[in-house]
C-alpha positions in Angstrom: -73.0 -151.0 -7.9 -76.6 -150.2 -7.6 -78.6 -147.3 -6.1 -81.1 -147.9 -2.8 -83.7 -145.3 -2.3 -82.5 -144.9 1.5 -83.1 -141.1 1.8 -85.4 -138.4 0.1 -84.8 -137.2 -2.9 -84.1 -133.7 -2.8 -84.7 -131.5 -5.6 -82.1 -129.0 -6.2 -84.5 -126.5 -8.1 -87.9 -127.2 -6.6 -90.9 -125.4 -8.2 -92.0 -122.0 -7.1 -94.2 -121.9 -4.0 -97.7 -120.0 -4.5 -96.3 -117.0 -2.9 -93.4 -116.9 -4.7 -95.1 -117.4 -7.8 -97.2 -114.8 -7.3 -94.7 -112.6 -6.5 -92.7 -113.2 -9.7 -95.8 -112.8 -11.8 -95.8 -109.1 -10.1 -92.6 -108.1 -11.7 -94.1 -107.6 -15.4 -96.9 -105.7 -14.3 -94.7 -103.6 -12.0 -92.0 -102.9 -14.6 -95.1 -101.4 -16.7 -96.4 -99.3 -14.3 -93.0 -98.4 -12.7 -91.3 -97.7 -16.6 -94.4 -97.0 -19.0 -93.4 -98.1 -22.8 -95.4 -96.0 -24.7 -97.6 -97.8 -27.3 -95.8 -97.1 -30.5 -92.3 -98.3 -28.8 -94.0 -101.4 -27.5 -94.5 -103.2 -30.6 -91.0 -103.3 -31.1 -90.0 -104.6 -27.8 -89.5 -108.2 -29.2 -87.3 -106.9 -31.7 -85.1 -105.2 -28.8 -84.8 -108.2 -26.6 -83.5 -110.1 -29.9 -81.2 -107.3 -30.4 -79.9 -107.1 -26.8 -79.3 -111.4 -26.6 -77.2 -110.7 -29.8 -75.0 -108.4 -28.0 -75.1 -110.5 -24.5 -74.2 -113.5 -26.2 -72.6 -113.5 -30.1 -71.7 -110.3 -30.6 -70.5 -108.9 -27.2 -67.6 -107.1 -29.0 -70.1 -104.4 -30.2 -71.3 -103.9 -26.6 -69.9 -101.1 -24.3 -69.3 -101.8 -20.4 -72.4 -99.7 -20.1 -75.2 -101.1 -22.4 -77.7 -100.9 -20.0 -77.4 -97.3 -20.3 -79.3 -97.0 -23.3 -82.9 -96.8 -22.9 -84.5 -99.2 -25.1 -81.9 -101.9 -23.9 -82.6 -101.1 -20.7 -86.2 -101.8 -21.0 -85.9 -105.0 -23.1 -83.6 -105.9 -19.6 -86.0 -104.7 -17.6 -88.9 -106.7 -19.4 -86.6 -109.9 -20.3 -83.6 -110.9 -19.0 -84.1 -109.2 -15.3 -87.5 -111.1 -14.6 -86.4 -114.7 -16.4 -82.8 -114.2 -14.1 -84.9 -113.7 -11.1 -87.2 -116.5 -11.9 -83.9 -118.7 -11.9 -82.8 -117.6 -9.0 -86.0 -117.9 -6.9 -85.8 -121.9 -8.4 -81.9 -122.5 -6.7 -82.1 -119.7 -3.4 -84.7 -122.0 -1.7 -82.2 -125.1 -1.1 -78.9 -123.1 -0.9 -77.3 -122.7 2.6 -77.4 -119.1 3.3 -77.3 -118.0 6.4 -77.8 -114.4 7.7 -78.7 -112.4 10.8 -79.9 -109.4 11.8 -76.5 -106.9 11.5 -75.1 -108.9 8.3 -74.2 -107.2 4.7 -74.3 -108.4 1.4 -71.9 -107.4 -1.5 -73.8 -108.1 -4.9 -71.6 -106.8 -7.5 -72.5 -106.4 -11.2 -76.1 -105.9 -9.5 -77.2 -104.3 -12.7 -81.1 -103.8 -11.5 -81.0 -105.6 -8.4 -81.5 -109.1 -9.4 -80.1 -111.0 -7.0 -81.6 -108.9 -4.3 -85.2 -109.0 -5.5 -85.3 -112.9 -6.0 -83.7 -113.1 -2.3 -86.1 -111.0 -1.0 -88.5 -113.5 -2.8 -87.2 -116.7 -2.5 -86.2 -116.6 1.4 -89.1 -115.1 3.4 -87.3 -115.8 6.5 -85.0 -112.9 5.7 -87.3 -110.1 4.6 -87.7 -109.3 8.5 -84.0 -109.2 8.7 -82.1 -106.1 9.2 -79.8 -106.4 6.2 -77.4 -103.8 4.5 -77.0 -104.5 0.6 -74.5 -103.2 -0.9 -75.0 -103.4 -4.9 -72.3 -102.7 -7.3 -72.6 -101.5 -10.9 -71.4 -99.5 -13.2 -74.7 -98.5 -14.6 -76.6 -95.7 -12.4 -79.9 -96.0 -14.4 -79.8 -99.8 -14.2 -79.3 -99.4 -10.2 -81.9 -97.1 -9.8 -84.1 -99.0 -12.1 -84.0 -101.7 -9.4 -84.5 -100.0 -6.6 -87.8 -98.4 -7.3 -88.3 -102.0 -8.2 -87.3 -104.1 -4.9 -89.5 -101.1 -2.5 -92.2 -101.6 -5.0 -92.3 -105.2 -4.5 -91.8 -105.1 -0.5 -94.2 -102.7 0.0 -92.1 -99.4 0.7 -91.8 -101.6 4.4 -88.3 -103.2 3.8 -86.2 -103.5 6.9 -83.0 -104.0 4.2 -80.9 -100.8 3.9 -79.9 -101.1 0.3 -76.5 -99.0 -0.8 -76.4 -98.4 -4.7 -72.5 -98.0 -5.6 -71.9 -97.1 -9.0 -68.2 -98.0 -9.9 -66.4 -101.0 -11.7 -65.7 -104.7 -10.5 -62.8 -104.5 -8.2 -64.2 -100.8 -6.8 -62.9 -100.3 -3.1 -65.8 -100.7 -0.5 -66.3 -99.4 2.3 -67.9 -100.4 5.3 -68.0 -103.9 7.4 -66.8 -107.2 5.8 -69.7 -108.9 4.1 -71.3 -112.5 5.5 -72.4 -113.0 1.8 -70.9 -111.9 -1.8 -72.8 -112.6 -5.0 -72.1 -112.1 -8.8 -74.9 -113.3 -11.0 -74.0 -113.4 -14.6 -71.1 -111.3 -14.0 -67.8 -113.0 -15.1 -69.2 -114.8 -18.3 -69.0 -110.4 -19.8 -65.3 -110.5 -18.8 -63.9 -113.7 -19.9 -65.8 -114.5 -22.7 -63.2 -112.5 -24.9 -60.5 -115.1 -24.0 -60.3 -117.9 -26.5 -60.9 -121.5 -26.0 -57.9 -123.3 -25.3 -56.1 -120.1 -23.6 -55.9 -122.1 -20.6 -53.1 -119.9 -18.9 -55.0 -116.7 -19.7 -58.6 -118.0 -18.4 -56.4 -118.8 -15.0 -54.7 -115.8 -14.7 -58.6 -114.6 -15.1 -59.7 -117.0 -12.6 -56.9 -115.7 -9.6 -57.7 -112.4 -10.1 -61.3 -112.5 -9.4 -60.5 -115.5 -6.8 -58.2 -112.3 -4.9 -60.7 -110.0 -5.6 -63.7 -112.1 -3.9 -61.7 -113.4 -1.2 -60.6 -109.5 -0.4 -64.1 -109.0 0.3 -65.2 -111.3 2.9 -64.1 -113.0 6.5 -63.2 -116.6 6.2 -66.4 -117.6 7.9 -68.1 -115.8 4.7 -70.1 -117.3 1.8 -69.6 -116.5 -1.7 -71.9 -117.2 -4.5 -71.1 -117.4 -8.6 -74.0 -117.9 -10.6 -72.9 -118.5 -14.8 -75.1 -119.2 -17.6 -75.5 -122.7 -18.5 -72.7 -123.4 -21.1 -69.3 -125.3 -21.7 -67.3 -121.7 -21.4 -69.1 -121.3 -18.0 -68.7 -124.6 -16.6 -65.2 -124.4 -17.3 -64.9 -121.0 -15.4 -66.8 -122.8 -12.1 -64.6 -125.7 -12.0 -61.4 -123.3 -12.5 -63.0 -121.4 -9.8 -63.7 -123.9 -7.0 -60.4 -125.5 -7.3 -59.0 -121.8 -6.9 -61.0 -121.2 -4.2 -60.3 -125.0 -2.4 -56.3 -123.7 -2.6 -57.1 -120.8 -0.4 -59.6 -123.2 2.1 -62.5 -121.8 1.0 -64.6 -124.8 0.4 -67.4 -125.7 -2.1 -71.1 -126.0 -0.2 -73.0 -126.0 -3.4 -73.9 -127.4 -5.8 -71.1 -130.0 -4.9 -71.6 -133.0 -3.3 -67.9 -133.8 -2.0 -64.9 -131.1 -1.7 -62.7 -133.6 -3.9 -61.5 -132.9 -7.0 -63.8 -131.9 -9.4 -64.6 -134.3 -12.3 -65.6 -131.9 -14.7 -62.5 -130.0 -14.8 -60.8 -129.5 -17.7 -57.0 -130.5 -16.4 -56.0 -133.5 -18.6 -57.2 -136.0 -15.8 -60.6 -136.6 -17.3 -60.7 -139.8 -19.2 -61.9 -138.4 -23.0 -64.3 -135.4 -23.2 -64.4 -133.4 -19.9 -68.1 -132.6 -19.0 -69.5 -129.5 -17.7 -71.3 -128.5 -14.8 -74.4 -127.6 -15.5 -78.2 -127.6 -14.9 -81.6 -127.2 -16.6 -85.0 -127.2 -15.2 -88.3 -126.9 -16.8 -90.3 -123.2 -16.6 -93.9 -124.4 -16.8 -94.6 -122.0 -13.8 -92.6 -118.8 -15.2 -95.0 -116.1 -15.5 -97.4 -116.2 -18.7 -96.2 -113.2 -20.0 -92.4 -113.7 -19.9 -93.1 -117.3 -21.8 -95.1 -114.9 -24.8 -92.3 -112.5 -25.1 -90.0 -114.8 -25.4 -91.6 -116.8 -28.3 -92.4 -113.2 -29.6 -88.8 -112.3 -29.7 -87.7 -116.1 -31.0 -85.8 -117.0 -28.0 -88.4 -119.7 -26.7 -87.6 -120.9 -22.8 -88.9 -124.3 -22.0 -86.2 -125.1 -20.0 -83.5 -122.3 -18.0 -79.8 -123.3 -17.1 -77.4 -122.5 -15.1 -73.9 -123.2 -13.7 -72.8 -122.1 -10.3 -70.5 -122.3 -7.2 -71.1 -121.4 -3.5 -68.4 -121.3 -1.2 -69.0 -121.5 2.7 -69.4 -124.6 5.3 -69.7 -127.7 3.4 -72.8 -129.8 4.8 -71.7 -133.1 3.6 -72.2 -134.8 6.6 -74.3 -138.2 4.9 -72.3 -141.7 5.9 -73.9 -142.6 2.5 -72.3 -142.0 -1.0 -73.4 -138.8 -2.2 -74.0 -137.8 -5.8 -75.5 -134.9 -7.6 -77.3 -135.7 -10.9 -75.7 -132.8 -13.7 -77.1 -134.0 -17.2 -79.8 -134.9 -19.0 -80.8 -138.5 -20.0 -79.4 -140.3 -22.8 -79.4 -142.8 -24.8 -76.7 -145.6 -23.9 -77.8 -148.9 -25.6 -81.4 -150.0 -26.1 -83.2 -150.3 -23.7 -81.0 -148.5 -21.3 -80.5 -144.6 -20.9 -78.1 -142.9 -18.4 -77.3 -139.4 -16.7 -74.2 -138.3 -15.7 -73.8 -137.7 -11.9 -70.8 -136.2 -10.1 -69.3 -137.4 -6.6 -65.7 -137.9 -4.4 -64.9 -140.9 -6.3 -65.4 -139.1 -9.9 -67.6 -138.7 -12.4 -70.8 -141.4 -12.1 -72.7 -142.5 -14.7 -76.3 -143.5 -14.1 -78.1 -146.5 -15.8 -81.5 -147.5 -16.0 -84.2 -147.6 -18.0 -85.8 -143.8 -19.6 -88.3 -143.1 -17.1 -87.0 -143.9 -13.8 -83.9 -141.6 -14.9 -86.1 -138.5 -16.3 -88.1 -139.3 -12.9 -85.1 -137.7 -11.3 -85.1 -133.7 -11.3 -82.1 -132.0 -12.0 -79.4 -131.6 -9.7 -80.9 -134.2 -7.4 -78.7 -135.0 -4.2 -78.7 -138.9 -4.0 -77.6 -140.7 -1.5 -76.2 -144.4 -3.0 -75.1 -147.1 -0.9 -71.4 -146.9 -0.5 -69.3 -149.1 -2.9 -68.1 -152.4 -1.8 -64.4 -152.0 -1.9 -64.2 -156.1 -2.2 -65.6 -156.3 -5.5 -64.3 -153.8 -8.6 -66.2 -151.1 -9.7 -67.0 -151.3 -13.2 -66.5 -148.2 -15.4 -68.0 -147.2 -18.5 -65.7 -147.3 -21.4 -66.3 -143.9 -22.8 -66.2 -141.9 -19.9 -64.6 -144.1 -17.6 -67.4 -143.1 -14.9 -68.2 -145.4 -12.0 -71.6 -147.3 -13.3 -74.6 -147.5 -11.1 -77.6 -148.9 -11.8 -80.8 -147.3 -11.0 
């Protein structure tokens, strides 16, 4: 089977747009004059975002619910992790099908310092005239506060967004209207990363509650969006998750390409080593300063991942046979290199020579002819993924 270049390409994570650039090179300079660091602290801010990865990622057991609580954590997040998350979420809001009207809430929970609603108010200009109510959820008051002064900074004090800062757990009751839209960006990963690999029964048990609890919260019309760091234990949450969420008819409208099984889930139906749904994209137009403190604090970014899910009305409406490309490129026997892709017939693997496969971004949305059902598909050995050349 071979792939035709019958449609655009479309980038899943297209590069930020000169207002949205500009915008995102604000934040820095806004979290200065917003939250001073006095000169004698600021030499040591490199030395607090290392400290604060350390607890986000290896050692989370010496992290309390509320970190952020503490001051100099709270500025190393405020100075690192807040503006790099919003940089990757102003690269995937662009192409994602949210849809929202004048009269519509959103629930963002774990909100921490309004991430997801700064890079939406970025990202989608189309909404910032909108009258939306935001309801952000977190059990940190000085990391909610933090962002709002942040998000009316950024706007301009001219916001038409009525934005509700709730400070309570996940799972919190909320009042008011059901939402058209729920997010949690990096939310789960701090909640199941204390369950052991292999725990399969325990990571489900994990994955129906917060299916329940997300489903609670919104009409069946509704979207829901998961946004994960970019790593095996991740991409093993998202898959649990969609299948979860396929049970109850919600159905997966991003980043998937089909509502089929998914062929990165780790159920014992993959042919040898399950993949994992994930992404990376290059940061050659993060802002300058972000790049510097992040070699500063030995934590370089050339690229930023991600795995996620969003849950609404699937637009898979191509006659064509639609893949999504989900790796890098490698090496698959000289001269050839491949990249995995996933579709409704499995997992697809991708061969061609190296630069007409690095030529396509990640998370690109192909549209292949459809397979010949005449003539057999042939499989690659090691995967057992449909082949296609390129």
């Amino acid at each position: 089977m071979s792939f035709t270049r019958n449609e655009p390409i479309v980038s899943l994570f297209p590069h930020l747009d000169d207002v949205s650039r500009h915008l995102v090179n604000r934040i820095p300079t806004l979290v200065d004059e917003l939250f001073p660091l006095p000169g004698r602290f600021r030499a040591g801010l490199p030395r607090d975002v290392a400290t604060l990865s350390s607890l986000l990622t290896f050692s989370r057991g010496d992290r309390s619910g509320a970190y952020l609580g503490k001051a100099p954590l709270l500025s190393a997040y405020l100075r690192y992790f807040m503006p790099w998350n919003v940089y990757r979420l102003c690269r995937l809001l662009p192409n994602l099908p949210i849809t929202l009207n004048d009269g519509d809430s959103i629930v963002d929970l774990g909100s921490g310092p309004l991430t997801l609603p700064i890079a939406l108010w970025i990202a989608r200009p189309e909404l910032r005239t909108r009258r939306l109510e935001l309801r952000c959820l977190d059990q940190t008051g000085a990391a909610l506060d933090a962002g709002k002064k942040l998000i009316d900074a950024l706007s301009g004090g001219s916001s038409t967004w009525t934005i509700r800062l709730i400070r309570a757990p996940l799972g919190a009751e909320l009042r008011g209207p059901k939402p058209a839209l729920v997010t949690a960006i990096n939310v789960f990963n701090e909640l199941f990363w204390g369950i052991a690999h292999g725990q399969t029964a325990a990571l489900t048990a994990f994955v129906e509650r917060n299916v329940r609890l997300l489903t609670s919260l919104t009409t069946e019309d509704a979207s829901v969006l998961v946004v994960e760091p970019g790593i095996p234990q991740s991409g093993a949450f998202i898959a649990m998750l969609r299948a979860a969420f396929i049970k109850r008819g919600r159905m997966p409208c991003a980043p998937c390409p089909h509502v089929e099984r998914c062929p990165c889930s780790d159920d014992g139906l993959n042919h040898g080593k399950a993949k994992w749904c994930h992404f990376a994209f290059d940061t050659s137009d993060a802002p300058k300063p972000l790049l510097r403190l992040s070699d500063a604090a030995g934590i370089p970014k050339e690229r930023a991942t991600m795995s996620f899910l969003m849950t609404g009305k699937p637009e898979h409406t191509s006659e064509g046979f639609m893949t999504r490309v989900i790796s890098d490129a490698f090496p698959v026997g000289a001269p050839l290199y491949g990249r995995y892709a996933c579709s409704a017939r499995g997992l697809v693997l991708l061969t061609g020579i190296r630069t007409a496969l690095e030529q396509l971004p990640s998370g690109a949305l192909l549209c292949l002819d459809p397979p010949d059902e005449r003539v057999p598909l042939a499989r690659d050995p090691k995967s057992h993924a449909l082949v296609v050349k390129i």
